[in-house]
C-alpha positions as CSV (number, residue, x, y, z in Angstrom):
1,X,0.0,0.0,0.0
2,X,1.3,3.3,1.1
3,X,4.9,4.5,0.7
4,X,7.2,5.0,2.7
5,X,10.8,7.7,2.5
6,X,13.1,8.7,5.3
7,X,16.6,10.4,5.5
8,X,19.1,11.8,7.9
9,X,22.4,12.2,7.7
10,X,24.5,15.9,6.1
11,X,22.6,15.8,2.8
12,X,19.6,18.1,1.6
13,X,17.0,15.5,2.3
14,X,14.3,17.2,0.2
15,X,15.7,15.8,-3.3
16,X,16.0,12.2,-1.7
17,X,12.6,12.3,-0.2
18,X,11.5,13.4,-3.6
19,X,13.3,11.3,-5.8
20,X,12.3,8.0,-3.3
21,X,8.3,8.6,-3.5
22,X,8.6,8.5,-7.2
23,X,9.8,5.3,-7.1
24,X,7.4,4.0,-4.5
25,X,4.6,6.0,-6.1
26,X,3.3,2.7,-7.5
27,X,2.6,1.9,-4.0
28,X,0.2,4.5,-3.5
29,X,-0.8,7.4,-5.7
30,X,-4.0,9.1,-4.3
31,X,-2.0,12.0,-2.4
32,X,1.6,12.7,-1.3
33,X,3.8,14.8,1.3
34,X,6.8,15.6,3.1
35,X,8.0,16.6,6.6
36,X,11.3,18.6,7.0
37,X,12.9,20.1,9.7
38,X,15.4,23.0,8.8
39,X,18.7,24.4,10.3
40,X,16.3,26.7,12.4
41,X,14.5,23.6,14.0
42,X,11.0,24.6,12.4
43,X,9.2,21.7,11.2
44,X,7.7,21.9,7.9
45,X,4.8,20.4,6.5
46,X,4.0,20.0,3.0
47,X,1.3,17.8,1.5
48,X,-1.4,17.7,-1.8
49,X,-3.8,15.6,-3.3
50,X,-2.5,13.7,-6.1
51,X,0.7,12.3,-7.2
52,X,4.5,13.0,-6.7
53,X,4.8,15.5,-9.0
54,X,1.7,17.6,-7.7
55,X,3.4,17.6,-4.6
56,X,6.7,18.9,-6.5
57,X,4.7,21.8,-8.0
58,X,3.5,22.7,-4.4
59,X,6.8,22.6,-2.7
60,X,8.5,24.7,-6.0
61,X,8.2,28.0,-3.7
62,X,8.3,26.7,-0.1
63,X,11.2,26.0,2.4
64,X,12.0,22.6,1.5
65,X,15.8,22.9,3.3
66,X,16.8,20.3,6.2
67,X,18.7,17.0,6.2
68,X,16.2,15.3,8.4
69,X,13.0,14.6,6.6
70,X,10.1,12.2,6.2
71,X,7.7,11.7,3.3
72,X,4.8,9.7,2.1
73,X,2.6,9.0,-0.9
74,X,-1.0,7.6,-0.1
75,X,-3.2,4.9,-0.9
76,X,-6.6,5.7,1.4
77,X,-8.1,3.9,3.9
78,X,-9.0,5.7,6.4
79,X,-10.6,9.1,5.0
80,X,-11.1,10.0,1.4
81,X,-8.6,10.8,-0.5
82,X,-8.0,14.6,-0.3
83,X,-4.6,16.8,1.2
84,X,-6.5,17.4,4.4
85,X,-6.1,13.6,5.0
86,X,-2.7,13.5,3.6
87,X,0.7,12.0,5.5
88,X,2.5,13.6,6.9
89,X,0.1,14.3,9.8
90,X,1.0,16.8,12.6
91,X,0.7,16.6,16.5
92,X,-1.4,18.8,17.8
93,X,1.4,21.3,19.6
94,X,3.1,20.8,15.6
95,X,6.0,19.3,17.1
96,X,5.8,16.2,15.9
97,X,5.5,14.6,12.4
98,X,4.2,10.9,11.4
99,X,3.9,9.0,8.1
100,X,2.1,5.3,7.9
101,X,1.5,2.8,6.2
102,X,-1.2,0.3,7.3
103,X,-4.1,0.0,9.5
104,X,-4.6,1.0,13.5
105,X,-7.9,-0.9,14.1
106,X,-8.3,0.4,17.6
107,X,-7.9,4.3,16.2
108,X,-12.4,5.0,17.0
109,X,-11.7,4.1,20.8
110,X,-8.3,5.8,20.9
111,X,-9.5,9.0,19.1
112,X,-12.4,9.2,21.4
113,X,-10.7,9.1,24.5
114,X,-8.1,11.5,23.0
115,X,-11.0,13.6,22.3
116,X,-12.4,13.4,25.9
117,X,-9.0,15.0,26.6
118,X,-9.4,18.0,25.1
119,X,-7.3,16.6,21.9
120,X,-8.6,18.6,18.3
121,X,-7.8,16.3,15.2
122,X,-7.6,18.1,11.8
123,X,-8.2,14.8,9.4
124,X,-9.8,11.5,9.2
125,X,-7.4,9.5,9.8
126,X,-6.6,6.6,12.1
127,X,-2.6,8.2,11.2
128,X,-3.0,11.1,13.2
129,X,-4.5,9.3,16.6
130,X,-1.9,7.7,16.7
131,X,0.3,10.9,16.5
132,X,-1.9,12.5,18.9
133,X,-2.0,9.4,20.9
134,X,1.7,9.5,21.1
135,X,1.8,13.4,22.0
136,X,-0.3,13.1,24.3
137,X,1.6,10.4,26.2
138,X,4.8,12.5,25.8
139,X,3.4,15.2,27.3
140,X,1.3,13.7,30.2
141,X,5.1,11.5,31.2
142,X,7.3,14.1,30.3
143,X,8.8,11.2,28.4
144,X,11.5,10.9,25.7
145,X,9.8,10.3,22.0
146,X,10.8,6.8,21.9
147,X,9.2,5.9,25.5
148,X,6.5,7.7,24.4
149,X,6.0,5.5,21.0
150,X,7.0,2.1,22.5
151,X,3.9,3.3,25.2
152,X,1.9,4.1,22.6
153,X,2.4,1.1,20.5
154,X,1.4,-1.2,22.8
155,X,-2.3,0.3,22.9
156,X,-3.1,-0.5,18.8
157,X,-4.1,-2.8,17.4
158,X,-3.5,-3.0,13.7
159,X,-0.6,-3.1,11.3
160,X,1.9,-0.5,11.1
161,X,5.0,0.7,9.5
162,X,5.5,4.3,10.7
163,X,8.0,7.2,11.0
164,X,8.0,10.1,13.3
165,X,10.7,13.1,13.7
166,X,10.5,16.1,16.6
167,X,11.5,19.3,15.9
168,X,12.7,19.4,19.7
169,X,15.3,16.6,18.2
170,X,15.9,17.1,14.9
171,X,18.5,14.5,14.4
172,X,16.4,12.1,15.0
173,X,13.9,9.5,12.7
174,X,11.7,6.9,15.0
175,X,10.4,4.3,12.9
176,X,8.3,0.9,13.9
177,X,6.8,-1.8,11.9
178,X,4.1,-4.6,12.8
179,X,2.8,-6.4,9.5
180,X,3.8,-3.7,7.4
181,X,7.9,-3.6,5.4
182,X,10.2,-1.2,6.3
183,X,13.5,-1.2,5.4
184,X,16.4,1.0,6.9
185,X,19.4,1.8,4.5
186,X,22.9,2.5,5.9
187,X,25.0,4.5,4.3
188,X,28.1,6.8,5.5
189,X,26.6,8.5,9.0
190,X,23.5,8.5,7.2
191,X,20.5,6.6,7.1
192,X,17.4,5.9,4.7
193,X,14.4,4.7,5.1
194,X,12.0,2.9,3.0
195,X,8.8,0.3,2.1
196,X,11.1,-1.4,0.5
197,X,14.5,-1.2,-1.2
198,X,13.9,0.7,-4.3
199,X,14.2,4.6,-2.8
200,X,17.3,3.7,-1.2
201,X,19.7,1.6,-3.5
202,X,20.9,4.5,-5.3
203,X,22.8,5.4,-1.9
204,X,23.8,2.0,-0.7
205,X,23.2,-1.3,-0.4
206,X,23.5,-2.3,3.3
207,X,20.1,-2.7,4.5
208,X,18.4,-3.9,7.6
209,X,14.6,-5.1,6.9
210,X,12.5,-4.5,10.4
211,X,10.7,-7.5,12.1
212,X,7.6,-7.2,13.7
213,X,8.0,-5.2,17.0
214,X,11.2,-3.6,16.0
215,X,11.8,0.2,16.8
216,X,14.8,1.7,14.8
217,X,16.4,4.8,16.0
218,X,18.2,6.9,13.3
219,X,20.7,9.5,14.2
220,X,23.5,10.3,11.9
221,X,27.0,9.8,12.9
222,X,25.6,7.1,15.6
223,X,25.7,2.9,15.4
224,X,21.3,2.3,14.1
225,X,19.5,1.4,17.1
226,X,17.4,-1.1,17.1
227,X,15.0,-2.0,20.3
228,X,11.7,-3.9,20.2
229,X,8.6,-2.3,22.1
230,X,9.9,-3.7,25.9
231,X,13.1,-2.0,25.1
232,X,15.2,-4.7,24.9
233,X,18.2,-4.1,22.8
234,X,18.0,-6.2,19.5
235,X,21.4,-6.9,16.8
236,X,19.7,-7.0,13.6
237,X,21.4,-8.5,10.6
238,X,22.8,-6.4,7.9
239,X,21.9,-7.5,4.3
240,X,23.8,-6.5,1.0
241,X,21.2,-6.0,-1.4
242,X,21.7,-6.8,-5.3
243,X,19.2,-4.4,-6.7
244,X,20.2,-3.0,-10.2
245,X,18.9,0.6,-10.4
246,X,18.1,0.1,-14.1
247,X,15.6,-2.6,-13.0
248,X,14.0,0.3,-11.5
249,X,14.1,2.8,-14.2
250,X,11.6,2.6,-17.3
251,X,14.4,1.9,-19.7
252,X,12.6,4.0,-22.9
253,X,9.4,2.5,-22.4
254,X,6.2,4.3,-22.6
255,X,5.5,2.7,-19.1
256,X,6.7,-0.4,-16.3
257,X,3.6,-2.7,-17.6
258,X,5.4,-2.8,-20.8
259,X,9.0,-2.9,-20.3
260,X,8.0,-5.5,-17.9
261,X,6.2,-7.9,-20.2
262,X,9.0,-6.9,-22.6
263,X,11.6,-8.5,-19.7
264,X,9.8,-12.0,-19.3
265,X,12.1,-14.0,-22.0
266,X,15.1,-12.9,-20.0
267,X,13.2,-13.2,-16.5
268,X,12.6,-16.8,-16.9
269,X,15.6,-17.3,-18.4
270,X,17.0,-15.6,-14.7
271,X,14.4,-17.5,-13.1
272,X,15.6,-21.1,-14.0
273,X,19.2,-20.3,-13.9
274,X,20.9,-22.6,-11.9
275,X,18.1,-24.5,-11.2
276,X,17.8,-26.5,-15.1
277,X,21.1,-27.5,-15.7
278,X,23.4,-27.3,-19.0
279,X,22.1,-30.2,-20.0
280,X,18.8,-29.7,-20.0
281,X,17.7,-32.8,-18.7
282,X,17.1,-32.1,-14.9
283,X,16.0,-29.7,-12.6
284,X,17.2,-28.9,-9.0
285,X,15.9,-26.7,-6.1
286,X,17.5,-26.4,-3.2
287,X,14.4,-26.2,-0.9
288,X,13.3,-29.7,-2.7
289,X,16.7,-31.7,-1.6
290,X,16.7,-29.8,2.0
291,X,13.3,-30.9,2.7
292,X,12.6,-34.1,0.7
293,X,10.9,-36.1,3.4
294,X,8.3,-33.3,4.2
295,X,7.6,-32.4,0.5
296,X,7.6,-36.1,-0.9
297,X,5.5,-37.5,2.1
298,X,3.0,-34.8,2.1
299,X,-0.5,-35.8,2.3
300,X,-2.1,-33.0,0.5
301,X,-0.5,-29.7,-0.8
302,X,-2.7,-26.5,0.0
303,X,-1.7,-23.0,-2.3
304,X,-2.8,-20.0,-0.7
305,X,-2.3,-16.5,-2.6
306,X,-4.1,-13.7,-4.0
307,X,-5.4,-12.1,-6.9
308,X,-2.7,-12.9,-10.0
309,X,-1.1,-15.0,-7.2
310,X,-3.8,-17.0,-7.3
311,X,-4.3,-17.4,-10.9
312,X,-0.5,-18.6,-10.3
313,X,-1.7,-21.3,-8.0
314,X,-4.6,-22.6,-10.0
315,X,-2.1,-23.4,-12.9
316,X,0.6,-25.3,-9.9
317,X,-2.3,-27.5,-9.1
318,X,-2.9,-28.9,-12.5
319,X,0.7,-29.2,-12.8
320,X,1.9,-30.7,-9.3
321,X,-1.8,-33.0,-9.5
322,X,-0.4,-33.9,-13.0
323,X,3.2,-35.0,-12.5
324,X,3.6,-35.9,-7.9
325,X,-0.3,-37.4,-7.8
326,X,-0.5,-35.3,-4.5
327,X,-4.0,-33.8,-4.0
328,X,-3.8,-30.3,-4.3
329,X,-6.5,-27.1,-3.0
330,X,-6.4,-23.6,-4.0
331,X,-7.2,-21.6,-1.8
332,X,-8.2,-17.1,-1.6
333,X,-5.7,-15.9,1.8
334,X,-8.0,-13.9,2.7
335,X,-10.6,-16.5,3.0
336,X,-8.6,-19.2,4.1
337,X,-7.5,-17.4,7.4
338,X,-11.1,-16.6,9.0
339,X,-13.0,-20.3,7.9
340,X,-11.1,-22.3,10.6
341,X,-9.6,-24.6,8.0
342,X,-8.7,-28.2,8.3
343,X,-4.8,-28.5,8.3
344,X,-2.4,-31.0,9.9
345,X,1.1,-31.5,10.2
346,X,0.9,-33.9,6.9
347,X,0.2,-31.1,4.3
348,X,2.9,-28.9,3.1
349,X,1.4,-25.0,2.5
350,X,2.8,-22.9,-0.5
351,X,2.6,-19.6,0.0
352,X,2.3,-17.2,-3.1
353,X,3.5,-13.7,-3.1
354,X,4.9,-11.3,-5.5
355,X,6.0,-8.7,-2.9
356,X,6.3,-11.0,-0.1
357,X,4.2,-8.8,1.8
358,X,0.4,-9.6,1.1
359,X,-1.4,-9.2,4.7
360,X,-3.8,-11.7,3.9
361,X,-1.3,-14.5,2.7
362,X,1.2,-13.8,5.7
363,X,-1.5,-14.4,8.0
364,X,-2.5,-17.5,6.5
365,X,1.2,-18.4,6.3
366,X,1.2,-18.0,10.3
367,X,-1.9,-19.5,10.7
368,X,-1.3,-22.5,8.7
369,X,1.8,-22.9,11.0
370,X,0.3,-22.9,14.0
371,X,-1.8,-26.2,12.9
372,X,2.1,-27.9,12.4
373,X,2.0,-27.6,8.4
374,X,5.1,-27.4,6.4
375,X,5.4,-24.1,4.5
376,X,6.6,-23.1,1.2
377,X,6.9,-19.8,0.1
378,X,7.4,-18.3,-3.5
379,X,8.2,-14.9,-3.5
380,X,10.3,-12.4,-5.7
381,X,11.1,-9.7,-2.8
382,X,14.4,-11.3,-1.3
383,X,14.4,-10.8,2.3
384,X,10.6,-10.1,2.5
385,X,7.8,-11.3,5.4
386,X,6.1,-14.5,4.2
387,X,10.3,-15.6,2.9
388,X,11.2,-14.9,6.7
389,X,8.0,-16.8,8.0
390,X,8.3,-19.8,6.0
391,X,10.2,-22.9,6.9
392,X,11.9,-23.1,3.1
393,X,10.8,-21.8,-0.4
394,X,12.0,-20.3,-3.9
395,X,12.8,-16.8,-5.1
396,X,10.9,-16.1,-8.4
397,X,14.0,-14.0,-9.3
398,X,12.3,-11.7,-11.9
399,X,13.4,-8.3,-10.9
400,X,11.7,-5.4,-9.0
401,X,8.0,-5.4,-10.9
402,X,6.8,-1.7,-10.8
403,X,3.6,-1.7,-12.5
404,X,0.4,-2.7,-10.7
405,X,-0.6,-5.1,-12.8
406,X,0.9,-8.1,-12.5
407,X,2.8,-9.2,-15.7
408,X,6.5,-11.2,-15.1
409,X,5.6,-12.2,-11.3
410,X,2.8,-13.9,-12.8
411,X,5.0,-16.2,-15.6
412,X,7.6,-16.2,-12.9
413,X,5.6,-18.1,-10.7
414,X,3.9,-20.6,-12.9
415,X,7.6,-21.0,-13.7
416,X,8.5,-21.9,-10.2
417,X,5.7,-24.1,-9.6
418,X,6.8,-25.8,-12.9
419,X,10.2,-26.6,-11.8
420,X,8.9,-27.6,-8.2
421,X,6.0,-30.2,-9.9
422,X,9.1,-32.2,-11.8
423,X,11.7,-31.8,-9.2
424,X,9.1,-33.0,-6.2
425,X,7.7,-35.6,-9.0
426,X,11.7,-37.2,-9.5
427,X,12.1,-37.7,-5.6
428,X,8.9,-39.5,-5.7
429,X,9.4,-41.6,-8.8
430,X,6.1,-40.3,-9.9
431,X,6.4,-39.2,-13.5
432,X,8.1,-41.3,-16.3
433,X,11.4,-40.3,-17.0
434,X,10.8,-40.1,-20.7
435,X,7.8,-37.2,-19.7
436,X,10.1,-35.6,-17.6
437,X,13.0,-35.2,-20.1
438,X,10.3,-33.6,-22.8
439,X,8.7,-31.2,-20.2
440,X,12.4,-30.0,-18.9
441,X,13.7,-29.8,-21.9
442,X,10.7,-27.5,-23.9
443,X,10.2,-25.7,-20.3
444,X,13.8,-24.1,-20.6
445,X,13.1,-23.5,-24.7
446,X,10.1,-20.8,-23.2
447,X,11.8,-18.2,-23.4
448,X,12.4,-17.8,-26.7
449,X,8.9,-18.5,-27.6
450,X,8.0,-16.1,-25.3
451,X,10.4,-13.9,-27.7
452,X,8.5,-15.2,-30.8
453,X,4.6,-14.1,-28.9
454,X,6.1,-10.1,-28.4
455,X,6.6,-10.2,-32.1
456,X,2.6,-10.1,-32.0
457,X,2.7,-6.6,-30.0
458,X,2.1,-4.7,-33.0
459,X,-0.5,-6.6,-34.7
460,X,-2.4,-6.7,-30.9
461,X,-1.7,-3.0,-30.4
462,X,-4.3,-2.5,-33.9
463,X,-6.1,-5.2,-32.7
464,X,-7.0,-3.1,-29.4
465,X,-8.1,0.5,-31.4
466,X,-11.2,-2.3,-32.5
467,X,-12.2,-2.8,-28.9
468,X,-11.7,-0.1,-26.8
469,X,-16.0,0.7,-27.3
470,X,-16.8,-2.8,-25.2
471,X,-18.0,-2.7,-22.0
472,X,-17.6,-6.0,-21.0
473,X,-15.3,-9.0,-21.9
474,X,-15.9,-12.9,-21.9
475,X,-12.2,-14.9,-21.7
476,X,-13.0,-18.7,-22.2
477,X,-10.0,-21.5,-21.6
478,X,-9.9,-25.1,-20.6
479,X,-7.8,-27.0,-18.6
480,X,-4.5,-25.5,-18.0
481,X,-6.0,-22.2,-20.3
482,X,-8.9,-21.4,-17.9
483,X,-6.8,-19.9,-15.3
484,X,-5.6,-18.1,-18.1
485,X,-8.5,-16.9,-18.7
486,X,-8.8,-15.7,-15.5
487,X,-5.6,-13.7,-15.4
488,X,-6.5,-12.2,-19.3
489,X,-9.8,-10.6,-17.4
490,X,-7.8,-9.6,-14.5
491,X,-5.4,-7.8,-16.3
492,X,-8.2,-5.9,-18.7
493,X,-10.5,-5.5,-15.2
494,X,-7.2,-3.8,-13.7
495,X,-6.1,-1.1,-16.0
496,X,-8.7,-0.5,-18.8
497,X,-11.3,-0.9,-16.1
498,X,-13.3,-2.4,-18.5
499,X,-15.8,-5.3,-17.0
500,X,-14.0,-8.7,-18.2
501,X,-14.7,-12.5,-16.5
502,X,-12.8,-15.6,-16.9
503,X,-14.9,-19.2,-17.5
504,X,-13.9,-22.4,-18.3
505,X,-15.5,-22.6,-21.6
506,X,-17.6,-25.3,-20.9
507,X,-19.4,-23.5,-18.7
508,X,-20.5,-20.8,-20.8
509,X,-23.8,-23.0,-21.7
510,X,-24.5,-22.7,-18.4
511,X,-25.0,-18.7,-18.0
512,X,-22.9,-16.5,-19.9
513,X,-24.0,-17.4,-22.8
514,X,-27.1,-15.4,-21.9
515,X,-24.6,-12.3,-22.4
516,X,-23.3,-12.9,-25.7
517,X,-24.1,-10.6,-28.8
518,X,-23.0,-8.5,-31.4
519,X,-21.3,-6.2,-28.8
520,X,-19.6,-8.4,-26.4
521,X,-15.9,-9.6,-27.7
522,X,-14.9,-13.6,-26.5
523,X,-11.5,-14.3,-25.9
524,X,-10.9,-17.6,-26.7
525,X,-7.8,-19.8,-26.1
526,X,-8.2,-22.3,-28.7
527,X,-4.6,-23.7,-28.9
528,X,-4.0,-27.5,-30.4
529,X,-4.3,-29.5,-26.9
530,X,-6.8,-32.3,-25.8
531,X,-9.6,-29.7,-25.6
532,X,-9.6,-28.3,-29.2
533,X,-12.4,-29.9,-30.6
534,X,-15.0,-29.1,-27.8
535,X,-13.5,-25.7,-27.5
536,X,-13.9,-25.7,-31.5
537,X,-17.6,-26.0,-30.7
538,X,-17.5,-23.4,-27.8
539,X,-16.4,-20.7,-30.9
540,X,-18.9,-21.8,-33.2
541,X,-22.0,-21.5,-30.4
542,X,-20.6,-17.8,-30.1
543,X,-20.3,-17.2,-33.6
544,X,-23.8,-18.2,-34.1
545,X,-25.1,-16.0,-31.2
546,X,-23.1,-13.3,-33.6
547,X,-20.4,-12.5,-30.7
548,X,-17.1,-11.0,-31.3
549,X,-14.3,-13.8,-31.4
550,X,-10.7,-13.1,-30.6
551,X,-8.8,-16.7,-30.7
552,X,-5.4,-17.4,-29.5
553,X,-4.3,-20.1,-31.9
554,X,-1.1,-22.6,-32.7
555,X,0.8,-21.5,-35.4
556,X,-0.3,-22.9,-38.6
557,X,-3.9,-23.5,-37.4
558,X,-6.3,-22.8,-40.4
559,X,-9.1,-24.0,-38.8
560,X,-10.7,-21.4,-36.3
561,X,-9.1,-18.4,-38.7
562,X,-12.1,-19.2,-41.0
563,X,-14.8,-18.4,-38.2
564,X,-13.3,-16.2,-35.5
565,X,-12.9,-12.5,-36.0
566,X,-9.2,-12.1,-34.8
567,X,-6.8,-14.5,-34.7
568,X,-3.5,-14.6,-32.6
569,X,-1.0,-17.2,-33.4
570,X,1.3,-18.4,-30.5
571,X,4.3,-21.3,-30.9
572,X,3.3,-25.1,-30.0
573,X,4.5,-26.2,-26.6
574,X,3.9,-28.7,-24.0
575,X,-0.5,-28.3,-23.1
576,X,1.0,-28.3,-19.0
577,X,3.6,-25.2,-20.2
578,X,0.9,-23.1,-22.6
579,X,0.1,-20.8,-19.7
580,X,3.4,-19.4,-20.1
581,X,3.1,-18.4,-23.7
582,X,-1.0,-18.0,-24.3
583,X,-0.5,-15.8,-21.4
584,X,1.3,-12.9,-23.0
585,X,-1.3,-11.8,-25.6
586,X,-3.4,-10.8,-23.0
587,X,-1.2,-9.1,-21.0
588,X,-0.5,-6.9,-24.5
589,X,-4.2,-6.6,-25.3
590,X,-5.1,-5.3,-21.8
591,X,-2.3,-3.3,-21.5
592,X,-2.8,-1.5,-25.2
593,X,-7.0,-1.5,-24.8
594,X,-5.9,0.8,-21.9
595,X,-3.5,2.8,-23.2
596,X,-6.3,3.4,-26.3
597,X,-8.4,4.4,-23.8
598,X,-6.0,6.9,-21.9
599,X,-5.8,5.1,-18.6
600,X,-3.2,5.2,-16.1
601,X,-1.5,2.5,-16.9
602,X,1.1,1.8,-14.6
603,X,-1.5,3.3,-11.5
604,X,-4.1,2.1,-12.1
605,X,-7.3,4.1,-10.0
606,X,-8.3,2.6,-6.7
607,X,-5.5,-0.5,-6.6
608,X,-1.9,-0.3,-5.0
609,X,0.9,-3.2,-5.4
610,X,1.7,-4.1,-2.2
611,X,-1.8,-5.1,-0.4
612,X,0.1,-4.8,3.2
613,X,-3.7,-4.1,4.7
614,X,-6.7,-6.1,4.7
């Protein structure tokens, strides 16, 4: 959700600040601000309604000087979106500053008592009870700011990551996390803080990622505190973090969606390095050989994830079901946690998660550990939550994704779960070794077909102009294609905001057939696998309904060109790998059916990447 900025140290901490939110902007976009305190100890508040470089024009004749500083851009939860609700958030007496990202649950009960007090509040927000509530335990004590936080913090309940600075000390950045990232950079008697690692690799890449309950103390020139909320006195580990800026950067791309569909040939190709070997014929993972006995004796398999996560998961069951014969659930996070779900020490949870972050999935993760289950994570943030809470796991290894819409996180993963189907299916003797050969050998050969699909952009770019009128969207797939399908409407749901659902086509007799006419487009994937004949048939009932057909064919098929209105050609591949290829055309067509429309692309309205709330 929100993001996060920090700095102190003997810079000007205003360019940082603003330079940081930019690259965390696709965390939240809805409003932005900065806190600074200059040389003559005033604290300064600066905040507007709408993105980064809003705030930029506001600032362009203010007092932005100080080499302390804090700053924030917003996705809302609490209060609409608007600069009155806006981080940062003052004190009441101004003297303090906050910035948060995440939820205080308790903040109704808190703010009333405050209120009782004598305590005026200026927003909406549960942000600034707690900056009251903080103040107001400062001043009652006559306590120091971090007493006064650690106090505070044991009253909410809710997730957190916050920062606070006091013009009374102002060499001085408090910052706490429960549930939410936050990551402290240390650089040369400096310090940075982030939501994650992007706003601070440009300055250095020693970095200490927060656990739950940690306070971190920042004062240039000194040793980074770190405490948890009993004050006890914690030795955190310092990480070097490989993070190449240019992964960052849109690299001459119109936005990150593209660039970042553009990278997937050379992110799987990242992604299975090391883990398919020269020779093509076998596939190792580390986590697989470490935990053998766990993995191979499972009893049942449960994926838990959300959103394009999920989608992920659906496509890991067909494949692990396919190749280990271990019974395998999919299962919505947020769901799973609240249904009091049956789970034993015999099943083994994977854990899906692009950012490593997901509320929901972390507290299934925890959950699911606390009824003795084995847990698997699959994550691309290195040194992320649900990679700390697991027992084992595999990094997707695809590269900071910027854009909110999932794109190369999404192939990543399926990727992943591919190579942990055959290397779980070899320990158990499962799958013939013939089969395994072919599917290891054509699974490192996706790449370049992914190469081959981005040759389509152009043709799916004036394929888009034709649709851009719709209003709705059916995407039709079967077996390993209907999550597909799924993902397709996802993506066109997400940044085109254009209404779009995924079916297995053989369940478009059964309802949505009802929706079809002359002005509702079918995406069909109708590639050469077990199901082509009866999806054959699907196209015809649409055709005859007069719906719009858009098919995504094997090369060479001359078949459904004759009846469907557009036809995308993809290369042949295994039916258990087509997900990885028949995915990309839809990741094109949403993304250029939004661009036609003149969406936000990258930030998209109402979503952020990182759901760190529920």
């Amino acid at each position: 959700m929100c993001g996060i900025v920090g700095y102190v140290g003997k810079r000007d901490a205003y360019p940082i600040l603003i330079k940081g939110l930019k690259r965390l902007e696709y965390r939240g976009y809805d409003s932005a601000g900065v806190a600074l305190i200059n040389d003559k100890d005033d604290l300064n508040v600066y905040k507007t309604k709408g993105k980064v470089s809003d705030l930029e024009e506001f600032c362009s004749d203010k007092d932005f000087s100080g080499t302390i500083g804090i700053a924030h851009t917003r996705w809302a939860t609490h209060g609409e979106p608007s600069t009155l609700n806006a981080h940062p958030h003052y004190s009441e007496s101004k003297n303090l500053a906050i910035i948060h990202n995440g939820i205080i649950e308790n903040y109704a009960d808190l703010k009333k008592n405050l209120s009782a007090k004598g305590v005026e509040f200026c927003s909406d927000t549960d942000t600034e009870v707690l900056v009251q509530f903080v103040e107001y335990i400062q001043n009652r004590k006559g306590l120091d700011l971090l007493t006064a936080v650690q106090l505070a913090l044991h009253e909410v309940i809710g997730a957190y990551a916050i920062a606070i600075i006091d013009k009374r000390h102002p060499d001085t950045i408090i910052a706490a996390r429960k549930q939410s990232p936050l990551v402290v950079g240390i650089g040369e008697g400096e310090f940075f803080l982030g939501s994650d690692a992007s706003p601070i690799i440009e300055y250095t890449d020693q970095m200490v990622y927060l656990e739950d309950g940690n306070i971190a103390v920042l004062k240039p020139g000194k040793e980074l505190e770190v405490v948890s909320i009993l004050n006890r006195k914690l030795s955190p580990e310092v990480k070097t973090v490989d993070l190449n800026l240019g992964q960052i950067e849109k690299g001459g791309y119109p936005h990150f969606m593209l660039k970042e569909i553009f990278e997937q040939p050379e992110c799987l190709t990242n992604c299975m390095r090391g883990r398919i070997n020269v020779d093509l014929n076998n596939v190792t993972l580390s986590a697989v050989i470490d935990h053998k006995n766990g993995l191979v004796h499972a009893k049942r398999i449960i994926i838990v994830a959300c959103g394009t996560s999920w989608h992920a998961g659906l496509i890991g069951k067909q494949i692990i079901e396919n190749l280990c014969r271990i019974p395998v659930e999919v299962e919505y996070a947020s769901e799973f946690r609240y249904r009091n779900p049956v789970v034993t020490k015999d099943d083994v949870v994977i854990a899906i998660s692009q950012s490593g972050e997901t509320a929901d999935t972390l507290a299934a993760v925890e959950l699911a550990k606390q009824k003795g289950a084995f847990i698997y994570g699959i994550c691309n943030a290195i040194g992320s939550s649900i990679p700390r809470a697991t027992h084992t796991g595999s990094y997707i290894h695809v590269g900071p994704e910027i854009g909110v819409a999932s794109t190369k996180a999404f192939t990543g993963q399926v990727t992943v779960l591919t190579m942990l189907a055959l290397a779980l299916a070899k320990e158990k003797g499962s799958v013939a070794e013939a089969d395994y050969q072919e599917i290891v050998k054509e699974l490192a050969l996706i790449p370049d077909k992914i190469r081959e699909v981005l040759k389509t952009n152009n043709k799916v770019k004036d394929l888009a102009r034709t649709f851009t009128y719709a209003r709705n969207f059916l995407y039709l797939g079967r077996g390993f294609s209907y999550p597909v399908a799924l993902e397709g409407a996802l993506k066109l749901k997400e940044i085109s905001y254009i209404h779009a659902e995924g079916y297995p086509a053989a369940e478009m007799k059964h309802g949505p057939i009802a929706l079809i006419d002359s002005d509702m487009p079918v995406v069909v994937i109708a590639t050469h696998n077990n199901m082509y004949e009866k999806v054959l048939s699907n196209i015809q009932e649409i055709k005859a309904r007069k719906g719009r057909v858009i098919a995504l064919v094997s090369s060479g098929d001359n078949t459904i060109g004759k009846i469907a209105d557009e036809v995308i050609e993809i290369p042949d591949t295994l039916e258990c790998l087509e997900p990885l290829i028949a995915t990309i055309p839809l990741q094109l067509l949403a993304y250029h059916v939004a661009v036609c429309k003149g969406k936000n692309v990258d930030q998209p309205r109402n979503l952020a990447k990182s759901v760190t709330v529920e």
